[in-house]
C-alpha positions as CSV (number, residue, x, y, z in Angstrom):
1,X,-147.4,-76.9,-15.0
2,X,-151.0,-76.6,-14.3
3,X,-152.7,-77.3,-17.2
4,X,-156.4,-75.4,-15.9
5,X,-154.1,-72.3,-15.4
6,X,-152.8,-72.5,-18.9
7,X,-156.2,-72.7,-20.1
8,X,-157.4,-69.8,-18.1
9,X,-155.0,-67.9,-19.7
10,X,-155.1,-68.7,-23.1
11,X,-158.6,-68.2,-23.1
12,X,-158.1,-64.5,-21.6
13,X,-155.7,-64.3,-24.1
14,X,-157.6,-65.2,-27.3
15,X,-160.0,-63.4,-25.9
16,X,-158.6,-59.6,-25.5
17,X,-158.1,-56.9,-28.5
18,X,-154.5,-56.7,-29.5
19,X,-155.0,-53.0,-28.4
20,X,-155.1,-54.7,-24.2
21,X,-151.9,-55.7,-22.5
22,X,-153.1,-58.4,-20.1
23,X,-151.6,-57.5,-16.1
24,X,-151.4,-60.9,-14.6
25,X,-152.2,-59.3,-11.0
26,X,-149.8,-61.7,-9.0
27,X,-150.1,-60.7,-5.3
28,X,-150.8,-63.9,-2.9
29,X,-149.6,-66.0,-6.1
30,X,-146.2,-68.2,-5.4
31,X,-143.4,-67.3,-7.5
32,X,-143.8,-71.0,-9.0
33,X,-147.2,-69.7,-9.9
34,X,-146.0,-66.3,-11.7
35,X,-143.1,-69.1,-13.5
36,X,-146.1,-71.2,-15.0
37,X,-147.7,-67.8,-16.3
38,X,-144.8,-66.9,-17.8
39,X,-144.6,-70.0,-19.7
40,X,-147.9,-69.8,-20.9
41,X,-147.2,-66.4,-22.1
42,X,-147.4,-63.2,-19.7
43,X,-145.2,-61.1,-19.7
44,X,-146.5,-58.5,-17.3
45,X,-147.3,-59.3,-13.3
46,X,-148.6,-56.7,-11.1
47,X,-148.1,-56.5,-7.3
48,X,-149.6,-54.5,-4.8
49,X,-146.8,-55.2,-1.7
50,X,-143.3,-54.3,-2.2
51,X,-141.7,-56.5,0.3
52,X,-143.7,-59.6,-1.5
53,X,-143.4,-58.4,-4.2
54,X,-139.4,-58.1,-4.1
55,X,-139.1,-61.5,-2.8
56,X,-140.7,-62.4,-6.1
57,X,-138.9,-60.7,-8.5
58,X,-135.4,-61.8,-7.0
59,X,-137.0,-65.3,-7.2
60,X,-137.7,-64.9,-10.9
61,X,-134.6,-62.8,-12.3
62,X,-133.7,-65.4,-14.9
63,X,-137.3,-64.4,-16.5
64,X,-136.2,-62.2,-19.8
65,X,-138.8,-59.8,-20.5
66,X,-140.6,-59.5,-17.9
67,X,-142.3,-56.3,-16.8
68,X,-144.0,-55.2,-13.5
69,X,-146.1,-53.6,-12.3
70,X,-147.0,-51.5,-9.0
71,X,-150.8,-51.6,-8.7
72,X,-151.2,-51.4,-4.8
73,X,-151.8,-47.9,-3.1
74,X,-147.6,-46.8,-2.4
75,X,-146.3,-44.8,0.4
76,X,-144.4,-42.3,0.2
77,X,-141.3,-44.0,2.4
78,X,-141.7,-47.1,-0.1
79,X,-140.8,-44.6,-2.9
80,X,-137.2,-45.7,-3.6
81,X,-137.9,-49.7,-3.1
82,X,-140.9,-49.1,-5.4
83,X,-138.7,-47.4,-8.6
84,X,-135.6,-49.7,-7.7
85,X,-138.4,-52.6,-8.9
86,X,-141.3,-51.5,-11.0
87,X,-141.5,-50.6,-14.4
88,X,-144.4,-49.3,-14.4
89,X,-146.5,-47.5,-11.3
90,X,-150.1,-47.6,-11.9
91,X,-151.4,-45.8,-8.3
92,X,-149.3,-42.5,-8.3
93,X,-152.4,-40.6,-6.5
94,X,-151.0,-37.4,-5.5
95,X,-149.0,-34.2,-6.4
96,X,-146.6,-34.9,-3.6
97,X,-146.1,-38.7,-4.6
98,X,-145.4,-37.8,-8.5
99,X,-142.6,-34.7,-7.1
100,X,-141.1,-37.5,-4.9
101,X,-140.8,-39.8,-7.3
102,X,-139.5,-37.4,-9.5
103,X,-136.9,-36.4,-7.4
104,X,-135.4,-40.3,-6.7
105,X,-135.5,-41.7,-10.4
106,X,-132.6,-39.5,-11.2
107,X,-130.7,-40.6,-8.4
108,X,-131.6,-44.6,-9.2
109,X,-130.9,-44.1,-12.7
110,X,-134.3,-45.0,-14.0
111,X,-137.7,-43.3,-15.6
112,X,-140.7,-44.7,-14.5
113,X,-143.6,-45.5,-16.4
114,X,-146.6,-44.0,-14.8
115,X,-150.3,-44.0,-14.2
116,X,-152.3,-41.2,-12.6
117,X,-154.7,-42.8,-10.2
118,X,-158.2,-40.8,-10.2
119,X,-161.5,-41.0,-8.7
120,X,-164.3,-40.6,-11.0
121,X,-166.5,-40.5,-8.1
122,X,-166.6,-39.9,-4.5
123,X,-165.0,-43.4,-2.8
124,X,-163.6,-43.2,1.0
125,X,-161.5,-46.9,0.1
126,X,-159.9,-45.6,-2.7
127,X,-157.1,-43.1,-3.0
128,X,-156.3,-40.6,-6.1
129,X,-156.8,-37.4,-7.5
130,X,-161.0,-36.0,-8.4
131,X,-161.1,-35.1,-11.4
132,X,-161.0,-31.1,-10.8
133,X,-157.4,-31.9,-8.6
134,X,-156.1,-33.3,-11.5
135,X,-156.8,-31.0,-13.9
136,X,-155.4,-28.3,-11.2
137,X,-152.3,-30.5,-10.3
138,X,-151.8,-30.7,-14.4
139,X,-148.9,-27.5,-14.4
140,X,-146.9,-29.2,-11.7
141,X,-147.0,-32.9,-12.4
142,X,-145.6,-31.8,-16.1
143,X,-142.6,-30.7,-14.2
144,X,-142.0,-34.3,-13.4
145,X,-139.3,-34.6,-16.1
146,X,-137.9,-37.6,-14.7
147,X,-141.5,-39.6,-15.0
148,X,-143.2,-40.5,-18.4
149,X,-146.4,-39.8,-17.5
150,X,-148.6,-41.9,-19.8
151,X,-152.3,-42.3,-18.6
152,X,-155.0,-43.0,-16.0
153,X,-155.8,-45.7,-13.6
154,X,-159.2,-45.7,-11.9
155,X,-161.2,-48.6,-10.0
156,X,-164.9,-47.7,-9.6
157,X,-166.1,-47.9,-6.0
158,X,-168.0,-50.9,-4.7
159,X,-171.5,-51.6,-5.5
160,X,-172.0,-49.6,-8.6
161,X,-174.4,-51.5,-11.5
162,X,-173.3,-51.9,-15.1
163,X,-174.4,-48.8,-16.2
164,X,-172.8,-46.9,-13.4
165,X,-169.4,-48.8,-13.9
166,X,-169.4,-47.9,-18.1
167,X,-170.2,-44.5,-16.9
168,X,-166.8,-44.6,-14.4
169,X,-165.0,-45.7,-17.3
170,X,-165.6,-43.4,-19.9
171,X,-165.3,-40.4,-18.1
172,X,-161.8,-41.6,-17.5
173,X,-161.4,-42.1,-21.1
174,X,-163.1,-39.1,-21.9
175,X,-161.1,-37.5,-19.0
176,X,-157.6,-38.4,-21.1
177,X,-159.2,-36.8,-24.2
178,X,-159.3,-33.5,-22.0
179,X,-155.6,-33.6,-20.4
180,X,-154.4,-34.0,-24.0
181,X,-155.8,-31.4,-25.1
182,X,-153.7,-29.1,-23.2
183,X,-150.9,-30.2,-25.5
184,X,-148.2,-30.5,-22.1
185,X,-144.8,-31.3,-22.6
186,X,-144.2,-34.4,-20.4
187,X,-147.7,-35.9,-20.2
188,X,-148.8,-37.6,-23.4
189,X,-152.2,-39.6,-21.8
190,X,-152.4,-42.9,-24.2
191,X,-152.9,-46.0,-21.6
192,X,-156.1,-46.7,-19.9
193,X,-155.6,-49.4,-16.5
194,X,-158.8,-50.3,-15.7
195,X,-160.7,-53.4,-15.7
196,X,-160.4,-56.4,-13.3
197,X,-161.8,-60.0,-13.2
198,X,-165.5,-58.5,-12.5
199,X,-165.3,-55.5,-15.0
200,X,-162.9,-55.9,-17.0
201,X,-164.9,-56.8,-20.5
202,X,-166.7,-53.3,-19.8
203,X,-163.7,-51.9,-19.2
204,X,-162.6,-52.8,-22.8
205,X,-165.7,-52.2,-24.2
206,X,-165.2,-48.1,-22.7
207,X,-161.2,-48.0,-24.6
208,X,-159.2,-49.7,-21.8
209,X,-155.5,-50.4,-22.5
210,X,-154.5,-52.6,-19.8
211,X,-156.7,-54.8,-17.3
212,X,-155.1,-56.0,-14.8
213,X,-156.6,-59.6,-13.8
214,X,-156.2,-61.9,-10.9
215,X,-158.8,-63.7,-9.4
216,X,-160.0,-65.2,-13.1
217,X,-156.2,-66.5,-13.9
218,X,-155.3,-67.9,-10.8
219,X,-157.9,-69.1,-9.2
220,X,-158.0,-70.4,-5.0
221,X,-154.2,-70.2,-5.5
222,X,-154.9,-65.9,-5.5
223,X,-157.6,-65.9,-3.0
């Protein structure tokens, strides 16, 4: 086992509120790799390809505990392989996604954790609901029995300062404050993703729940 990764991670470790779950962000990583993080203590690995990412995971079956984690923009014809790995979809970024996804779990016998993936401000890279689609998409996606819908994912766009990036992040936590207000049935807003290996400590600093970290844990081995 590589003793600098160990390190890295114990360091990120000690150094997160016991309020964060760490997202080891595993893409490009070998499964040997995810193995040694595992040993060091992660229990949670997110991907952003499924058929990498299922190679992987049949790789690493004898792993108890694990969790992952779909943090990569998903297509609608990857639905199915997408539920029939994840536990947890962090980049759900549309009504018609979240009713598709809604109408396989049943059928795979599983209920997805998920995160509604929104942009706080205009960004033509990124996918995901503005803020005002959201709050209009808010009736229907609480139809989405079969999903526990249970927070927010956002990435700022590129180039932003400091400031600007805090700003992204708490009107994403301020936006959460606002969906529960609306007291729905099926959407009960308490996780945060946001934060990577650039932002992340900002992120925590603005109420984030998860950060999902790559670069800063693995090293050349992720780029």
């Amino acid at each position: 086992m590589s003793s600098s990764l160990i390190e890295r991670i114990h360091l990120i470790q000690d150094s997160l509120p016991e309020s964060v779950k760490l997202i080891a962000v595993s893409k490009k990583v070998s499964a040997a790799a995810v193995r040694e993080a595992y040993a060091a203590g992660i229990r949670d690995f997110g991907e952003s390809r499924i058929q990498e990412a299922e190679s992987k995971i049949e790789q690493l079956q004898d792993l108890s505990g694990i969790s992952w984690h779909f943090i990569g923009h998903l297509q609608s014809n990857k639905a199915k392989k997408a539920l029939s790995s994840f536990q947890w979809l962090h980049s759900v970024d549309s009504l018609k996604l979240a009713q598709r996804l809604n109408l396989l779990a049943p059928e795979l016998g599983v209920s997805p954790k998920i995160c509604l993936q929104v942009k706080i401000l205009p960004d033509s890279n990124k996918s995901g609901w503005t803020i005002q689609q959201l709050l209009d998409d808010l009736v229907e996606l609480n139809l989405c029995q079969s999903l526990q819908i249970e927070g927010l994912m956002t990435i700022p766009p590129l180039g932003l300062d400091s400031s600007e990036v805090v700003d992204v992040f708490n009107r994403t936590r301020e936006l959460i404050a606002e969906i529960n207000e609306r007291s729905l049935s099926n959407i009960k807003m308490k996780q945060l993703s946001m934060g990577m290996s650039q932002d992340y400590q900002l992120a925590i600093q603005s109420g984030a729940t998860m950060v999902r970290l790559g670069t800063i844990l693995f090293g050349e081995r992720y780029l």
